[in-house]
C-alpha positions, 0 to 999 in steps of 0.5 A: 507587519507590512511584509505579513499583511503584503503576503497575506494580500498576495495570497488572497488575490491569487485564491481570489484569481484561481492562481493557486490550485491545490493538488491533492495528494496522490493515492499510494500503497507501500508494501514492506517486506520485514518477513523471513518469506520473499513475496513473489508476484505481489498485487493489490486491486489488479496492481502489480507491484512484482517481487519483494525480496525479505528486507525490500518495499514497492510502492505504486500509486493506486488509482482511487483507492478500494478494497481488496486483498494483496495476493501473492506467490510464497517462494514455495510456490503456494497462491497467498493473499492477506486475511483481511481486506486491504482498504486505501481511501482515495488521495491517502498514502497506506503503509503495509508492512508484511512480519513474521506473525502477519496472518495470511490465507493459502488457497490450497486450503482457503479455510487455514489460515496461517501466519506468513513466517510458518508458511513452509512449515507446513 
């Protein structure tokens, strides 16, 4: 009991003192490629997060977090981004994992939207 009330008295003075400062947690994306497609040049908000082969991930920190799509080059060459919008709410980690069925946008033809296993099926 003493011990708990000893700690207890610690912490108190030190909030009390500006001793501990709590840091929030940094904002991040993780992107996961579990799709048969390399994804080439892969941005989010004008954040780079380079290739990411079948089977790989990148994770960067953004900023203060946003919405925007994640856009990039199928490895045949066609500009890509997500159909929806991509939001990261600020001090938050967002996970994305990129499948077979994940519904993306070619702007070769911005109106057709496929899924990402089928983009050189096309």
């Amino acid at each position: 009991m003493k011990k708990l009330l000893l700690i207890c008295f610690v912490l108190i003075n030190s909030c009390y003192f500006g001793e501990i400062e709590v840091i929030p947690e940094a904002t991040k994306l993780l992107l996961r490629n579990q799709s048969p497609v390399e994804l080439i040049y892969v941005s989010w908000n004008s954040i780079d997060f380079g290739d990411i082969d079948s089977g790989d991930k990148s994770e960067k920190i953004v900023s203060d977090g946003g919405t925007a799509y994640i856009y990039f080059y199928a490895n045949d060459g066609t500009r890509c981004h997500t159909q929806a919008l991509i939001p990261i709410s600020k001090h938050k980690r967002k996970e994305i994992t990129f499948i077979s069925t994940t519904r993306i946008v070619c702007l070769d033809d911005p109106l057709n939207s496929l899924q990402l296993g089928n983009i050189n099926k096309r």
